[in-house]
C-alpha positions in Angstrom: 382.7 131.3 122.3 381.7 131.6 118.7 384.8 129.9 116.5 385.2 132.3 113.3 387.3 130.5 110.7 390.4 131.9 109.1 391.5 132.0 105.3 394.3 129.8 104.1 397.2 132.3 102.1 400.3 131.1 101.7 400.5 128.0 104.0 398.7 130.1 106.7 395.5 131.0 108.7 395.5 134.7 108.5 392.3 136.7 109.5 390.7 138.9 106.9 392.5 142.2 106.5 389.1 143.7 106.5 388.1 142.5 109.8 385.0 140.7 108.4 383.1 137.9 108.9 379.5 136.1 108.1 377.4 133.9 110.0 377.4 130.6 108.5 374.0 128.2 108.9 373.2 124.9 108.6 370.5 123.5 106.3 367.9 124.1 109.2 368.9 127.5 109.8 370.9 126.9 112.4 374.3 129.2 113.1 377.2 127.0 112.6 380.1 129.2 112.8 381.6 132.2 111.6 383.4 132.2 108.2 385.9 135.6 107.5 384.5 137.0 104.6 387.6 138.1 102.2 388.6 141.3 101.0 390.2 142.5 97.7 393.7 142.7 99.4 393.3 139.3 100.6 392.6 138.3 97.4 396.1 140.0 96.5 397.4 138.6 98.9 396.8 134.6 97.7 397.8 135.9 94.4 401.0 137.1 95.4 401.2 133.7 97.6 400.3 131.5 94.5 402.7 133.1 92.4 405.7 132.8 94.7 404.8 128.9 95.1 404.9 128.6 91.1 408.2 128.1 90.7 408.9 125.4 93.3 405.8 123.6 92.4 405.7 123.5 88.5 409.3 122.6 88.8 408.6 119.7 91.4 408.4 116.2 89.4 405.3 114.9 88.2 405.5 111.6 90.5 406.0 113.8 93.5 403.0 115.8 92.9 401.3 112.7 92.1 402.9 111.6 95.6 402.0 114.6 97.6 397.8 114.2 96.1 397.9 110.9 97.4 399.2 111.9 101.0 396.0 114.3 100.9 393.6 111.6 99.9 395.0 109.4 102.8 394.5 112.6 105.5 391.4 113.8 104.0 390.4 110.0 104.4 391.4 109.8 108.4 389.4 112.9 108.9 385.8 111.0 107.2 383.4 111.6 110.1 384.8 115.6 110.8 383.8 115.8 106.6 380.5 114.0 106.7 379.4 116.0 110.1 380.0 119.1 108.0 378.6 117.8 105.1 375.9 116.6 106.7 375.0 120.1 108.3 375.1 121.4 105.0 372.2 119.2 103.7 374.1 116.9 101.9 372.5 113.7 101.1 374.6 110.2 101.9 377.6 112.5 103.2 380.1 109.8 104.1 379.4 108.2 100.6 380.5 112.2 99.3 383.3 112.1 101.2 384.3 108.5 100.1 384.1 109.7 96.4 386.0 112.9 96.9 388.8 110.4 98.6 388.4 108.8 95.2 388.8 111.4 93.1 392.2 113.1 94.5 393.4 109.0 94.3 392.3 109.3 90.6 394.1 112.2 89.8 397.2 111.6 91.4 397.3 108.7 89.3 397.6 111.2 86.4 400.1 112.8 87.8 403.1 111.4 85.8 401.1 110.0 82.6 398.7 113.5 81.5 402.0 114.3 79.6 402.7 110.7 77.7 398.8 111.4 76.4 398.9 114.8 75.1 402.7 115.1 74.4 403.9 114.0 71.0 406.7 113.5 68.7 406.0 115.6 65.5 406.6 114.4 62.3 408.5 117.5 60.3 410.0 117.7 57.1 414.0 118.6 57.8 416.4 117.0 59.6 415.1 118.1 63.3 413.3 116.3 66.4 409.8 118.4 66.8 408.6 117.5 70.6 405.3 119.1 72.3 404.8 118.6 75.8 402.4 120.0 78.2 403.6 122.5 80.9 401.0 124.2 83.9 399.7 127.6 82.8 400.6 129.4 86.1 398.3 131.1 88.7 394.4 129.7 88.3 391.8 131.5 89.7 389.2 128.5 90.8 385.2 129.7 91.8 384.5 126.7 93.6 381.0 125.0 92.9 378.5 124.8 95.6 378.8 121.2 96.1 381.7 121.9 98.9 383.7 118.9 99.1 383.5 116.7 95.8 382.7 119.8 94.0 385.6 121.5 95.7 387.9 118.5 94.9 387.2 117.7 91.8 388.4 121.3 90.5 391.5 122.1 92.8 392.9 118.7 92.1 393.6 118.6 88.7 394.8 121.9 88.8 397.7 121.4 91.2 398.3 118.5 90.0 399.7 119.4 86.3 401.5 122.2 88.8 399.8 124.7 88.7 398.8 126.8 91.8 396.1 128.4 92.6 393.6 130.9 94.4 389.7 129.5 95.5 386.8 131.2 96.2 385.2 128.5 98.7 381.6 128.0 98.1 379.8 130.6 99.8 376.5 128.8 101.2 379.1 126.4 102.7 382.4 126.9 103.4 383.2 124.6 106.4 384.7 121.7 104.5 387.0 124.0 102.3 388.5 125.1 105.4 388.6 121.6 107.0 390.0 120.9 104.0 392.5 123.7 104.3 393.7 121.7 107.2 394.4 119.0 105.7 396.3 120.6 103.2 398.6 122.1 105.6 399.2 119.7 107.9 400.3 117.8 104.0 403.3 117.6 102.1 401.7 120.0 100.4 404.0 123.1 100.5 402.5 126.6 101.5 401.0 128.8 98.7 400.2 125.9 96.1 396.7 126.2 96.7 394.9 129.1 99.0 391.6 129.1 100.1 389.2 132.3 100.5 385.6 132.6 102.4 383.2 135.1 101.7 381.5 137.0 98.1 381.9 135.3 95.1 380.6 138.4 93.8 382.7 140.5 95.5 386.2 138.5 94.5 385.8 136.9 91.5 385.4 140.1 89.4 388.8 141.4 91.2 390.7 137.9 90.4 389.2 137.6 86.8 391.1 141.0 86.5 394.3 140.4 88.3 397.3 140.9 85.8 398.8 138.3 87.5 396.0 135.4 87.0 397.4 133.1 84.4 393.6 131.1 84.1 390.5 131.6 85.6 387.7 128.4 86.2 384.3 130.1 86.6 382.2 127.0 87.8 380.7 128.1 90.6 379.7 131.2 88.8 376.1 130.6 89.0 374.6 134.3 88.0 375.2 134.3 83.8 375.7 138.0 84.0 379.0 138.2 86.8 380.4 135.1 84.9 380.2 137.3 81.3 381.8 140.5 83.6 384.6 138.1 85.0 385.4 136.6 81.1 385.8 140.5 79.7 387.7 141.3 82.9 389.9 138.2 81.8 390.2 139.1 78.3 392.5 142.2 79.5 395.6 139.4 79.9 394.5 137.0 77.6 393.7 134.3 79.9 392.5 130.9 80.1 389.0 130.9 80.7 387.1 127.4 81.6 383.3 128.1 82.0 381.1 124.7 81.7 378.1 124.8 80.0 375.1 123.5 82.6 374.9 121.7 85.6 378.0 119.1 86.2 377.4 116.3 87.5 380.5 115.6 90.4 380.1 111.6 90.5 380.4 111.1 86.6 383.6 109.8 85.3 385.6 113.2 85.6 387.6 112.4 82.3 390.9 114.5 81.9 389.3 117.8 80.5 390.2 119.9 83.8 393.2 118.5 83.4 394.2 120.0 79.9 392.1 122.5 80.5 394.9 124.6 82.1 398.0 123.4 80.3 400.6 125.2 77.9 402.1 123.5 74.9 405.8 124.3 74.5 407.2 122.8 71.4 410.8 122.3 71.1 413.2 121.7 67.6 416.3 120.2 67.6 418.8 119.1 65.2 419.7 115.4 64.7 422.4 113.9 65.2 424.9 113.7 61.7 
């Protein structure tokens, strides 16, 4: 029997509401599997999931997020040959060194976790007899357009996401979605709790448009926008709420030093006054 693979909403492996699905090949040409190809409601639906996680997540602290990434790294680690198999389908070149790095990189920003807001907080200097403090908190919902490079790719823009807690809503990279969902898996069989991030299969074309829109999309990454003329539609479509919009310029290169751009990418600066003591 042909094995068609879910989405991940909410903590969940629901089918597509619209009762979809599309054949998913290897590099050869070969049928793989079946991936559910996600509908507008579905997209909704992860919204409405993301949103609900917010609160819980954002309001976790930064060493337990930190905590939880590095609990993923360690299962996404135990699971190397399942990743490199599907990698490896998907024409990937050295897969188990791919998978390696992607281990790598959820280490590495983990190790953020509890030190992004010591390096872009600060103590303001102000002229009156008040404290000024700005520290960083997480924008909200992110919409993320995974890049076609499906497990480092896929890593390297979930991660620091969630880990400045924020939630969020992927599109899984549509030539190959297999490791998203493996790595959907992994996330739920985590510490990671339901809704923080939730994965969809399917048209990029078809659901980005509808999450650039969505009222209740705090940010949107567009990096695995590849057509120049759906990623200008999805940035007007944002403009309606005023939200964050990351859109790289070029090809990214997934085994360069990542830096912490992605990282402040989808931060808020709340500054607070406060009288001193007399």
């Amino acid at each position: 029997m042909r094995k068609t693979y879910k989405l991940y909403i909410g903590g969940a492996f629901p089918r597509s509401e619209s009762g979809r699905s599309y054949a998913v090949t290897s590099s050869r040409g070969d049928f793989l599997a079946n991936a559910s190809k996600a509908s507008r409601k579905d997209a909704r639906d992860a919204v409405s999931a993301a949103r609900k996680a917010f609160g819980g997540w954002s309001g976790a602290t930064a060493y337990n997020r930190g905590q939880i990434l590095y609990r993923v790294a360690e299962m996404l680690e135990g699971r190397r040959a399942q990743f490199a198999a599907e990698l490896a389908e998907a024409g990937t070149a050295d897969p188990g060194r791919i998978v390696d790095a992607a281990v790598d990189r959820l280490v590495w920003y983990a190790g953020w976790s509890d030190k992004i807001a010591a390096v872009v907080g600060s103590a303001n200097p102000v002229a009156g007899p008040y404290f000024n403090i700005s520290s960083p908190e997480p924008t909200g919902v992110v919409a993320v357009v995974a890049p076609d490079e499906p497990l480092l790719g896929l890593v390297s823009v979930v991660a620091p996401v969630i880990v400045t807690g924020n939630t969020c809503v992927v599109i899984a990279s549509e030539r190959a979605p297999l490791p998203s969902i493996t790595l959907a898996e992994v996330l739920a069989t985590s510490d990671l709790p339901g809704g923080v991030v939730n994965i969809l299969t399917g048209s990029v074309r078809e659901i980005a448009p509808w999450l650039a829109g969505h009222m209740d999309v705090n940010a949107i990454d567009l990096t695995g926008v590849a057509d120049g003329g759906l990623a200008v539609a999805c940035e007007e479509a944002a403009a309606e709420n005023l939200k964050r919009v990351l859109r790289p310029a070029g090809a990214t290169d997934w085994s360069a030093d990542p830096g912490t751009g992605r990282l402040t990418a989808f931060l808020e600066t709340k500054t607070v006054w406060h009288p001193t003591a007399v």
